[in-house]
C-alpha positions as CSV (number, residue, x, y, z in Angstrom):
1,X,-3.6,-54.1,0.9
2,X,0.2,-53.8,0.1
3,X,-0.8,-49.9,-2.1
4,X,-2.8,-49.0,1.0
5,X,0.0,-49.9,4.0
6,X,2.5,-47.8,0.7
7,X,-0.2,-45.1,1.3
8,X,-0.2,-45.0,4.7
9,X,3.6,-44.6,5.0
10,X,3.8,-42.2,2.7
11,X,1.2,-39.8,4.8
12,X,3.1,-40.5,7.5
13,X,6.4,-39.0,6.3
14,X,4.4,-36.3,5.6
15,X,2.3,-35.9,8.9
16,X,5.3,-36.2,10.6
17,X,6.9,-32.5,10.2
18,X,3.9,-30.8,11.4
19,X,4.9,-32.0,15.4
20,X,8.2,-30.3,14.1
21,X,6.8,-26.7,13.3
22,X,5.4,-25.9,16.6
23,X,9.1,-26.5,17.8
24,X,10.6,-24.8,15.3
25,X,8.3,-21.4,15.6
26,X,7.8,-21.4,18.9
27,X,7.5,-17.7,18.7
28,X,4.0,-17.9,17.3
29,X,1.2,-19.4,19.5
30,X,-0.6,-22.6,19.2
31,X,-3.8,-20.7,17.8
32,X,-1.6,-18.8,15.1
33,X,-0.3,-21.7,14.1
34,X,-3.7,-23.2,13.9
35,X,-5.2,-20.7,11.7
36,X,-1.8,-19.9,9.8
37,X,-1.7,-23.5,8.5
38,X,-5.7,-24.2,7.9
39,X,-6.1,-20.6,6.2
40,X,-3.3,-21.7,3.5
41,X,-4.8,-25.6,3.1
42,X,-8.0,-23.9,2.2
43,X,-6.8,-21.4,-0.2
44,X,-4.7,-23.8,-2.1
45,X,-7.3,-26.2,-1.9
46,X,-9.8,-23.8,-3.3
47,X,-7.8,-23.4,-6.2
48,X,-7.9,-26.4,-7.3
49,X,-11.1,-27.3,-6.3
50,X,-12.6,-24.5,-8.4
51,X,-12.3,-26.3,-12.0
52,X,-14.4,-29.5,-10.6
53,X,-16.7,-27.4,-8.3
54,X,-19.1,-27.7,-11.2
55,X,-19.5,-30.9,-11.4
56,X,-18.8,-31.8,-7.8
57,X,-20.8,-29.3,-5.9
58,X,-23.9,-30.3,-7.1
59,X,-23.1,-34.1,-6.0
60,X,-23.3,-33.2,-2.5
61,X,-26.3,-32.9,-0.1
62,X,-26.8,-31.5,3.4
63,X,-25.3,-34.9,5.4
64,X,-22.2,-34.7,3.4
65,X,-21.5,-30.8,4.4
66,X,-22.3,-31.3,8.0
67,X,-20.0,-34.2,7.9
68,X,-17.4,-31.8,6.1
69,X,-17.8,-29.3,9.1
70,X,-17.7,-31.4,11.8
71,X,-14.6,-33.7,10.4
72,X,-12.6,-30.1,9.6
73,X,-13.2,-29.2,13.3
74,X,-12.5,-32.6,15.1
75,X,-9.9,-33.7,13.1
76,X,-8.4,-30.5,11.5
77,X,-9.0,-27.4,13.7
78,X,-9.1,-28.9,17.3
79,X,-6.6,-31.4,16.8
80,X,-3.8,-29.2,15.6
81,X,-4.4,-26.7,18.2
82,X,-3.8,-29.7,20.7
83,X,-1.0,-30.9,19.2
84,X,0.7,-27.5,19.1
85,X,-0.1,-26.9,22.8
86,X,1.5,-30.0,24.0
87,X,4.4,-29.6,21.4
88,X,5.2,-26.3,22.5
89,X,5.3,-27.6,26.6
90,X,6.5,-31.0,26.4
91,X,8.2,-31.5,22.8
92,X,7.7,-33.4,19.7
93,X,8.8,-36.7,20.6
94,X,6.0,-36.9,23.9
95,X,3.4,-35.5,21.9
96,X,3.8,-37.6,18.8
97,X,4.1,-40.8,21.3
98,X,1.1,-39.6,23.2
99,X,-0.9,-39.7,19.9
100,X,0.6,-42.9,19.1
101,X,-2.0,-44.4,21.2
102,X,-4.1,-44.0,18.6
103,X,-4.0,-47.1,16.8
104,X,-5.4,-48.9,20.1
105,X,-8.7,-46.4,19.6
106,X,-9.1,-46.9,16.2
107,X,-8.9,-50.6,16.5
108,X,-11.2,-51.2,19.2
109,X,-13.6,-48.9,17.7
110,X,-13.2,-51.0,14.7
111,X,-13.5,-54.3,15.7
112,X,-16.8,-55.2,15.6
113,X,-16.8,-54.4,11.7
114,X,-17.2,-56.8,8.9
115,X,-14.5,-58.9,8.4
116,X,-12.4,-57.2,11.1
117,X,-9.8,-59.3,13.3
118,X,-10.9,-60.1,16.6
119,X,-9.7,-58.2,19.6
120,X,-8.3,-61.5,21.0
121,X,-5.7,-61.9,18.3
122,X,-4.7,-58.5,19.0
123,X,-4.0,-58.6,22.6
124,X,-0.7,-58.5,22.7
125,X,0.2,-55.8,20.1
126,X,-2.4,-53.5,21.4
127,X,-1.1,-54.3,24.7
128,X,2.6,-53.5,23.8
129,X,1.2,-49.8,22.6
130,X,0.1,-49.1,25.6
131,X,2.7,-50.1,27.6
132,X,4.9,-48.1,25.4
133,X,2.8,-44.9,25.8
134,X,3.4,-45.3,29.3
135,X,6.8,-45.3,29.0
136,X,6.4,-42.3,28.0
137,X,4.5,-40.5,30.2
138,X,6.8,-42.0,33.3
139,X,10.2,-40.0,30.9
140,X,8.0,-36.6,30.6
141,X,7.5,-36.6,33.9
142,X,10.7,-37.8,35.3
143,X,13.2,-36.3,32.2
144,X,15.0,-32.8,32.1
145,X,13.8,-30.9,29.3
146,X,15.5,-28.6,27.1
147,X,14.9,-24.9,28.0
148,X,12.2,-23.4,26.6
149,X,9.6,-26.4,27.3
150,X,7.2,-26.6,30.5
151,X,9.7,-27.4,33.7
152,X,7.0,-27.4,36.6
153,X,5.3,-31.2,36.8
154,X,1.6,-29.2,36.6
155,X,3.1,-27.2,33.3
156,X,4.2,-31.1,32.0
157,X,0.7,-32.5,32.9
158,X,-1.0,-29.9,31.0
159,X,0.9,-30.4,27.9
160,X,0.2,-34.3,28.2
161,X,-3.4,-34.1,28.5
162,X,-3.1,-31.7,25.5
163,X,-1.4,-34.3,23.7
164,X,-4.3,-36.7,24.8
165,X,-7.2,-34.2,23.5
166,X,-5.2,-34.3,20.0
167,X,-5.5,-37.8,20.4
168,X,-9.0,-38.2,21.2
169,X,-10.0,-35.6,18.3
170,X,-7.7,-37.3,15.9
171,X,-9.4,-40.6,16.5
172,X,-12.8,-39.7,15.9
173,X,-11.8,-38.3,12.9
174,X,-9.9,-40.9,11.7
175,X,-12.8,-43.4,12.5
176,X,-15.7,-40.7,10.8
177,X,-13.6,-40.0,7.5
178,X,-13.0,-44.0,7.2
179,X,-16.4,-44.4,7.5
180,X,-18.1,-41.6,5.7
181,X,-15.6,-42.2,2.6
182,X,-16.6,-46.0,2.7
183,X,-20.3,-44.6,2.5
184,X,-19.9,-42.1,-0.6
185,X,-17.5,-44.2,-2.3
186,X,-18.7,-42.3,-5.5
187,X,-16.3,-39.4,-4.2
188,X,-12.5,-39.6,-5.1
189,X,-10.2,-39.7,-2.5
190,X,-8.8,-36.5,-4.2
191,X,-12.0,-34.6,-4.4
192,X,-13.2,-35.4,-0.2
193,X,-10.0,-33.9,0.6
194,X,-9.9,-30.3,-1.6
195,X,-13.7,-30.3,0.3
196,X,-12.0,-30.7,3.5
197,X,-9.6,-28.0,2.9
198,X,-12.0,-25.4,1.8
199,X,-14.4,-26.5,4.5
200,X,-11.5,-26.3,7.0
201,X,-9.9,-23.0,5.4
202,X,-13.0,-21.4,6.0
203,X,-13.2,-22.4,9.8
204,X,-9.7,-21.2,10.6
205,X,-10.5,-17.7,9.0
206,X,-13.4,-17.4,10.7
207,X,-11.1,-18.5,13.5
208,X,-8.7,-16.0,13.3
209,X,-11.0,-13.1,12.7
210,X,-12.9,-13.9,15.8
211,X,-9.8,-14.4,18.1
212,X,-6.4,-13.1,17.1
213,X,-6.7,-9.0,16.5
214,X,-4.1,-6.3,15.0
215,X,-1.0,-5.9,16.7
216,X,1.7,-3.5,16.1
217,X,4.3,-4.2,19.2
218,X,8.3,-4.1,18.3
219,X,8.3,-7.6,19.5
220,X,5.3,-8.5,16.5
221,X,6.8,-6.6,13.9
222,X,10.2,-8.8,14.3
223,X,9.1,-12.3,14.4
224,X,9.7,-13.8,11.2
225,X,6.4,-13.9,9.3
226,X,8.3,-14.1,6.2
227,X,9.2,-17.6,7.2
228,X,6.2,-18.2,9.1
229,X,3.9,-17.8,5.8
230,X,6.4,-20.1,3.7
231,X,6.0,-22.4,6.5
232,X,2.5,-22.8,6.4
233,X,2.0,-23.0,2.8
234,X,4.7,-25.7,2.9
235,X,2.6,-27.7,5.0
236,X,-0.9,-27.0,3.8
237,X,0.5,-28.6,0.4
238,X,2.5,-30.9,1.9
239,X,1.1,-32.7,5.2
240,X,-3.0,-30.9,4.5
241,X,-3.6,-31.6,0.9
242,X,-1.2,-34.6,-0.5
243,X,-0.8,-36.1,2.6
244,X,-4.7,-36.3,3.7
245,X,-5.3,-37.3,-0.4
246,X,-2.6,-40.7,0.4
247,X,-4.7,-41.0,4.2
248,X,-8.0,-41.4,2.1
249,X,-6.3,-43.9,-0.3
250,X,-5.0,-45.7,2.1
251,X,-8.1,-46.1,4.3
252,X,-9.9,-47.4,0.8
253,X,-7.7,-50.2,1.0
254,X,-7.3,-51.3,4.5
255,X,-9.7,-52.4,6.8
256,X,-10.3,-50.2,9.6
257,X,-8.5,-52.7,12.3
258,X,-5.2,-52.1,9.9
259,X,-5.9,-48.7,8.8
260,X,-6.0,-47.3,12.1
261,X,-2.4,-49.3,13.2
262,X,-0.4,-47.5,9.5
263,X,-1.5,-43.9,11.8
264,X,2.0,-45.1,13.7
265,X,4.0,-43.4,11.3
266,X,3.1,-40.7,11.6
267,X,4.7,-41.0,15.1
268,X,7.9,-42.8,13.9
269,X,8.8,-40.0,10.9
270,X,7.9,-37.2,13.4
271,X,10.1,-38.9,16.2
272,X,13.0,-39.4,13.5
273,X,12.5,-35.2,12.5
274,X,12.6,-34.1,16.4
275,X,15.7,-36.1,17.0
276,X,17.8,-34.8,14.2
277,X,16.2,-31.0,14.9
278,X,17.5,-31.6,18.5
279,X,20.6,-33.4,17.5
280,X,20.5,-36.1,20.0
281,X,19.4,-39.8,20.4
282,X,16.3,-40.8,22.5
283,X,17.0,-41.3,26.0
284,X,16.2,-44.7,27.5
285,X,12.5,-44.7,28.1
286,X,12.0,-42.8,24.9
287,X,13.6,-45.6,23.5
288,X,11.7,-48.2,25.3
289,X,8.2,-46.3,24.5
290,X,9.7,-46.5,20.4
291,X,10.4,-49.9,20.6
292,X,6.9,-50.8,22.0
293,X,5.1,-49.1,19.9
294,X,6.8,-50.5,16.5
295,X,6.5,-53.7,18.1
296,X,2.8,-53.4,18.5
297,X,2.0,-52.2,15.2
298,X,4.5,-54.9,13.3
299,X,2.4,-57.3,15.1
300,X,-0.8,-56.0,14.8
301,X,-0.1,-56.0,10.9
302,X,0.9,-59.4,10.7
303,X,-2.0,-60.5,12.2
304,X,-4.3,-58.9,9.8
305,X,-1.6,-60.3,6.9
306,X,-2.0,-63.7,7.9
307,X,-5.9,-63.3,8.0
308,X,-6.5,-61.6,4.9
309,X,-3.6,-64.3,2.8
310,X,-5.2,-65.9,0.1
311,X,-5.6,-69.7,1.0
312,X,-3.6,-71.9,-1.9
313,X,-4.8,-75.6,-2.8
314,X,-2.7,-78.0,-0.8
């Protein structure tokens, strides 16, 4: 249990920077970023895929390539195209807030699992999630942004319920991979995620063929692709491929009640990046919404520690 909570830290710090790049090329629109950073997983997941695809590619059967597609869609494709939405109208710290709801999802859809902590011993630290996503909803709607994010309450409203589709799409992926890689427990951790990549990598180009076309405005020419591409690979390595690799090791480990709650991190590295990008410290109900939220999960995890202790003689 303690290597899978390491695990699921660890993908956290990664997941974190991709609320950041949204903010930081804001330029480039939430479908180019899409299809920018799933084009690059999948061609540096294909190269390392290709020595095993030998051996692996015969391993697999129709069940696992539809679960590949509709995983890379749900939890890859959609939910970054969400998240980049919201980022882009109401900033990293709301959106990554927003999706920390999704330990509360996970859990509950977890719950009635084998060996699984019941609900009831989870009231309160579910119930303290909540009421810090709340918290944060009220300061989106009541704050003054920065220039450059949505200023109209409809605009801020939009980019919320973007931020809630990211969540909804996140969870049922989080729950389907958990799943699935329980199922085919014959497949490493490693391997299920170069598949994802390719799978994914494959989607987004199709993606991008189908809706972003040749442009050759002044204003095209000059945004910074050079940095755009680095970008992209940076996180395709980073947060796509090692990152989702550490996510499957960790949800190995954990029961799904626990492995949903170690998904907070994600939120509290990407929270820690858009403060020091902005150079400022979280305003009151930001900092009640963080406070709830750690409070939750710390609880929720030392529920399922005390439940899963070995008893001693005594």
């Amino acid at each position: 249990m303690f290597a899978g909570i390491v695990y699921g830290v660890m993908a956290g710090a990664l997941w974190g920077v991709i609320f950041l790049v949204p903010r930081v090329l804001s330029m480039f629109s939430a479908t180019e970023l899409m299809v920018g950073r799933y084009v690059a997983y999948g061609l540096v997941s294909l190269l390392f895929l290709l020595p095993v695809a030998r051996k692996l590619l015969p391993r697999l059967g129709r069940r696992d390539w539809l679960t590949l597609l509709w995983l890379s869609i749900a939890g890859n494709l959609v939910y970054y195209l969400m998240l980049a939405i919201a980022v882009q109208r109401v900033g990293v710290a709301a959106t990554s807030l927003v999706i920390g709801m999704l330990p509360v999802l996970v859990t509950l859809a977890g719950s009635a699992d084998h060996n699984a902590v019941p609900l009831r011993k989870l009231i309160l630290p579910l119930g303290a999630i909540v009421l810090g996503v709340l918290c944060n909803g009220a300061d989106v709607l009541t704050a003054r942004l920065p220039v450059g994010y949505a200023q109209g309450t409809g605009a801020r409203l939009l980019g919320l319920l973007a931020a809630v589709a990211a969540l909804v799409s996140w969870s049922a992926y989080a729950i389907g991979n958990a799943r699935y890689l329980i199922r085919r427990s014959d497949l490493s951790s490693h391997d299920w995620s170069l598949l994802m990549g390719v799978t994914t990598g494959a989607l987004a180009l199709l993606t991008g063929l189908a809706v972003l076309g040749p442009t050759s405005t002044p204003e095209e020419v000059a945004r910074p692709w050079g940095g755009f591409v680095l970008a992209m690979f940076a996180i395709a390595i980073g947060a796509s491929m090692i990152g989702t690799g550490l996510w499957n090791a960790a949800t190995r480990r954990l029961p799904l009640t626990l492995g949903g709650q170690m998904i907070i991190f994600e939120t509290v590295f990407a929270l820690l990046y858009a403060f020091m990008y902005e150079a400022r410290l979280p305003r009151p109900l930001e900092l009640a919404a963080i406070l709830l939220l750690l409070g939750g999960v710390a609880g929720s995890s030392w529920v399922h520690a005390v439940r899963h202790a070995p008893e001693h003689p005594g």
